[in-house]
C-alpha positions in Angstrom: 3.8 24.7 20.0 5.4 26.8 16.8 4.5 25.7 13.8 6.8 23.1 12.6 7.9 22.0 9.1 8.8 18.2 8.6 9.6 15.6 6.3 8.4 12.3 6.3 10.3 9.7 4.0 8.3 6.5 2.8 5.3 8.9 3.1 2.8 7.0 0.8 3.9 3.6 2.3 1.6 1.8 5.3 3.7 3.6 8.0 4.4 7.0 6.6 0.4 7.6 5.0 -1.1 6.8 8.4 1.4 9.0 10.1 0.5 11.5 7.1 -3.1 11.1 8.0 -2.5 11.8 11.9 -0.1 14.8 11.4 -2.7 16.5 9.2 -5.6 15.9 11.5 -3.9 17.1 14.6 -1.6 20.1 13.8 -0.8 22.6 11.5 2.5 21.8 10.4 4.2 22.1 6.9 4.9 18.8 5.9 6.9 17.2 2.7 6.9 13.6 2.2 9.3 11.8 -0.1 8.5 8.6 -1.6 9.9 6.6 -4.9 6.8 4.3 -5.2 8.6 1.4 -5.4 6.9 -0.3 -2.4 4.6 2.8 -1.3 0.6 3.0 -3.1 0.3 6.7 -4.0 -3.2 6.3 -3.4 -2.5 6.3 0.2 -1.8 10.2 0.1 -4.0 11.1 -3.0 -6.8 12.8 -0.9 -3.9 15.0 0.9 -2.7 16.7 -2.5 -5.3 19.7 -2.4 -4.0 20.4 1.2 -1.7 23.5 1.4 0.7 22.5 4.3 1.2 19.3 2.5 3.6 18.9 -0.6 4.0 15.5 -2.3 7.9 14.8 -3.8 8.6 11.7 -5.9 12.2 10.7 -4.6 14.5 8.8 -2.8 16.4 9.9 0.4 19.8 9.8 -1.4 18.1 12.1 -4.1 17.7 14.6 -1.6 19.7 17.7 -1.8 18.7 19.7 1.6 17.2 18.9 4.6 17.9 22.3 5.8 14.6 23.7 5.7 13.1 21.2 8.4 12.9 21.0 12.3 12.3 17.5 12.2 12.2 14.3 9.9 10.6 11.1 10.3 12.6 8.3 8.7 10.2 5.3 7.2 11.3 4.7 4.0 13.2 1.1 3.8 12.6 -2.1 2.6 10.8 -3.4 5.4 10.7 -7.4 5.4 12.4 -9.9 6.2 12.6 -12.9 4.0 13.2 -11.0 0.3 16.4 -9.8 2.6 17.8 -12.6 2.0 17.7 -12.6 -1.9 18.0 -9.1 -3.2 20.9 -8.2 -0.4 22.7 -5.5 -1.5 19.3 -3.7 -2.9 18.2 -4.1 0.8 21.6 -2.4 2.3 21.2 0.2 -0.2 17.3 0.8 0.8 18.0 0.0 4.3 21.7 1.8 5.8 22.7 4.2 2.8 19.7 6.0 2.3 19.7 6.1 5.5 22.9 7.5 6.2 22.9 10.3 3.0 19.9 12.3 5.4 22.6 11.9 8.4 25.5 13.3 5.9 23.4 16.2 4.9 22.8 17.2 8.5 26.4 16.7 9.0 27.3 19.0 5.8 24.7 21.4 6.5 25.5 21.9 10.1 21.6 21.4 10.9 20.4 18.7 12.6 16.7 18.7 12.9 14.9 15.9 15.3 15.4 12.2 13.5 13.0 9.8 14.2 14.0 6.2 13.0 11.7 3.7 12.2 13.6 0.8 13.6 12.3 -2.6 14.4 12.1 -5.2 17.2 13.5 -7.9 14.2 16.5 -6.6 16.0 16.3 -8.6 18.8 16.0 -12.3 17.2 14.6 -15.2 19.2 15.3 -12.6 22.6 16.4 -14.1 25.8 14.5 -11.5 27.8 10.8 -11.6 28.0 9.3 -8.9 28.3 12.3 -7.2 25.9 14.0 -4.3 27.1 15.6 -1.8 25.0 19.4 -3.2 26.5 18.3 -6.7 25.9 21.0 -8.7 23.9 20.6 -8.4 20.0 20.5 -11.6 18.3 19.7 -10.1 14.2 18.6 -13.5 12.5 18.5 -11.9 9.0 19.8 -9.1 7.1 16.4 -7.2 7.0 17.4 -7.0 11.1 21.1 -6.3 10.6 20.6 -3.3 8.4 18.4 -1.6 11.2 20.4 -2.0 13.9 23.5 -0.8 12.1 21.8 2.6 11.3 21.0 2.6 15.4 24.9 2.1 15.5 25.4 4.8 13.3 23.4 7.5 15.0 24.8 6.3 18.5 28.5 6.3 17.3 27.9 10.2 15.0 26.3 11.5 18.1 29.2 11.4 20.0 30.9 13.1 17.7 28.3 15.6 16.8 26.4 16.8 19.4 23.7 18.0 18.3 22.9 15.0 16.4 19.3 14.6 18.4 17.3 11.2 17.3 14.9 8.9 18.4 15.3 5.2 17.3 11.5 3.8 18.0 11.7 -0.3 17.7 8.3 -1.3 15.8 7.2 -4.9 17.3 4.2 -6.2 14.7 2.4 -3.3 13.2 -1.3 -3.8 11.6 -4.3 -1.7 11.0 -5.3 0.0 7.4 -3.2 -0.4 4.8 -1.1 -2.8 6.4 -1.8 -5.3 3.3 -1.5 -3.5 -0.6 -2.5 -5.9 -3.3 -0.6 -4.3 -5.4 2.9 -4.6 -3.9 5.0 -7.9 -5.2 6.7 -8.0 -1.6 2.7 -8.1 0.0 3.5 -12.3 1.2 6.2 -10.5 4.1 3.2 -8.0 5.0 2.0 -8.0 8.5 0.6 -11.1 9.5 -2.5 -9.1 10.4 -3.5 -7.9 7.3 -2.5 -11.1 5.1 -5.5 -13.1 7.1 -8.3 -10.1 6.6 -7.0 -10.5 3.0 -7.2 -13.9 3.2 -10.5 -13.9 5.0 -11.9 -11.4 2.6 -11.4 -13.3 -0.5 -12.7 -16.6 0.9 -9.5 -18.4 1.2 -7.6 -20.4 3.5 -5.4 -18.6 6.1 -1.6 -19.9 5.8 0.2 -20.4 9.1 3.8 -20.8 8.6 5.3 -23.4 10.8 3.3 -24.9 13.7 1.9 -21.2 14.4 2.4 -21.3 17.9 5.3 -18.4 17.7 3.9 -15.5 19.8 4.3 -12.1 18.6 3.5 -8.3 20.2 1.0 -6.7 17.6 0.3 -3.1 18.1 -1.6 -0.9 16.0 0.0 1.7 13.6 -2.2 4.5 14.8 -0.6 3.9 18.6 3.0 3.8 16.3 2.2 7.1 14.9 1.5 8.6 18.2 4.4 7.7 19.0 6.3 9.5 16.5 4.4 12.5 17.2 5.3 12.4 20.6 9.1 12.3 20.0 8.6 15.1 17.6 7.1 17.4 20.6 10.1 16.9 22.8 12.0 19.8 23.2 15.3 17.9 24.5 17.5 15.6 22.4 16.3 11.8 22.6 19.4 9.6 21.7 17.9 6.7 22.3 16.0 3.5 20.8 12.3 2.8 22.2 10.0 -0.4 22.2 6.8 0.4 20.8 4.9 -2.4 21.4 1.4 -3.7 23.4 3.0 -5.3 26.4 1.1 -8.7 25.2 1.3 -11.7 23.1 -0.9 -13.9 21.0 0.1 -17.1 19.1 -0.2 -16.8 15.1 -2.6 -19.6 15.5 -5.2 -18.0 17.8 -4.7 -14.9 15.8 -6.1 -17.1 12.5 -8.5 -18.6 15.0 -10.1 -15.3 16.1 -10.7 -14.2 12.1 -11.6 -17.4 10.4 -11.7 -21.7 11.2 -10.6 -21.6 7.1 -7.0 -22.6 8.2 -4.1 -24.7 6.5 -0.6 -24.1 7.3 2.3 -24.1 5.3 6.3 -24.4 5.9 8.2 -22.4 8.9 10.3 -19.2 7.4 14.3 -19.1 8.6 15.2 -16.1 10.1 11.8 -15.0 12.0 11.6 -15.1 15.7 9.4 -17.6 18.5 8.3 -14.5 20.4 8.3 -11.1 20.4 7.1 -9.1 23.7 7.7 -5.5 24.0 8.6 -4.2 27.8 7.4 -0.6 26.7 8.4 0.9 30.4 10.7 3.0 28.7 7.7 4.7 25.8 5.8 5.4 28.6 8.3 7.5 31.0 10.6 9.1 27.8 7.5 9.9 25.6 4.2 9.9 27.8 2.8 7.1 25.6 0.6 4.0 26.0 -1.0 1.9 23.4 -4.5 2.7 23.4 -6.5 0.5 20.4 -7.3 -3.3 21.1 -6.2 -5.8 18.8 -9.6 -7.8 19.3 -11.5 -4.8 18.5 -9.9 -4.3 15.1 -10.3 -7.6 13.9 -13.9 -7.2 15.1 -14.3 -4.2 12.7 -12.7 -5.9 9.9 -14.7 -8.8 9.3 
């Protein structure tokens, strides 16, 4: 495969670093990751500085002036959770659908369209009717967090009619975990995956807080199968133009989760706008891009504590 040169946005953030990390372990490709630090630990790509295919930019998508340089660009930056979308609304819009949508207008300007990859996320699908959910499964966005993804989907789908050689992949995120997952140092770090808020909990000796009765179900796949993923759309030669489940194909309560890292339990009261289940039908992953989640859930906490 040619040597590629790529951007990844949100690249010091749980997402982007671990997809930094990949990308620099299994190709040689010129990368440029973007990143304003507001929820993103710098420390995550500190080690990757001395690195000469790798250059490190301090910015937001909208202060980007050119994307022409790049065959590909992975889109993570956003504001990623769902309950502060409810207060600090229009800072999540701007985060979430216009930065967003200034990398699509420079494409658009530019007349270049290198290979999008959108983080996008199951929150999508709400409460789902389906179960497993497929990617046509009715969406149901129960907050704005939700809404904001699936309007940039709608964007890409709508532009791409228009301009053809638009080429994305929209790649629905169930519940991520795995290193980094859980950064002290962020304010947001009470919306982080539920994963990493227990080992944080566990670590420090404190109780594990369920919200609500903890017996909603969720799909929990690990970010090193995510990243894989994204690697994988980036090697296909063809356009995409689709969204994609990423998910484990399984379930587990938030209660046996808490159960299976500590009996230190108490729980605490239920969050609007967060979904019963979440189940990823992942049919689609494995025919479009070749891929399969490989890591076990179990054998992660297992490492962890």
């Amino acid at each position: 495969m040619k040597n590629k040169k790529v951007l990844i946005t949100g690249v010091a953030g749980f997402i982007g670093s671990n997809l930094l990390d990949f990308l620099v372990e299994e190709t040689n490709w010129n990368i440029v990751g973007i990143d304003n630090l507001s929820t993103g630990d710098f420390s995550n790509i500190e080690h990757h500085l001395k690195n000469p295919n790798f250059e490190f930019k301090q910015l937001k998508c909208s202060e980007l002036k050119t994307i022409v340089e790049f065959d590909c660009i992975f889109h993570l930056a956003a504001l990623p959770r769902i309950q502060p979308s409810y207060i600090d609304i229009k800072e999540h819009l701007n985060a979430n659908v216009n930065e967003s949508i200034h990398i699509v207008e420079l494409m658009i300007s530019e007349s270049h369209f290198p290979k999008f990859i959108y983080s996008s996320s199951s929150a999508i699908y709400g409460t789902p009717e389906q179960i497993p959910t497929t990617e046509d499964a009715k969406i149901n966005c129960l907050s704005p967090y939700a809404f904001q993804k699936y309007e940039v989907e709608m964007y890409l789908e709508l532009l791409s009619k228009r301009y053809n050689r638009l080429d994305y992949a929209c790649l629905r995120y169930f519940n991520p975990y795995g290193p980094r997952s859980y950064n002290s140092k962020n304010p947001l770090n009470a919306y982080s995956s539920v994963v990493g808020i227990f080992l944080n909990q566990a670590k420090n000796k404190l109780p594990l807080q369920i919200t609500g009765d903890g017996l909603q179900q969720r799909d929990f796949i690990h970010v090193r199968d995510i990243v894989r993923a994204n690697y994988y759309s980036a090697l296909i030669e063809g356009q995409i133009n689709s969204s994609i489940n990423l998910g484990m194909g399984e379930t587990l309560s938030v209660l046996d989760l808490a159960k299976k890292i500590s009996t230190n339990i108490k729980f605490i009261e239920k969050r609007e706008g967060e979904s019963d289940i979440t189940l990823a039908d992942i049919t689609k992953a494995k025919k479009v891009l070749n891929w399969k989640p490989e890591i076990s859930l179990n054998e992660y906490i297992k490492s962890q504590i």
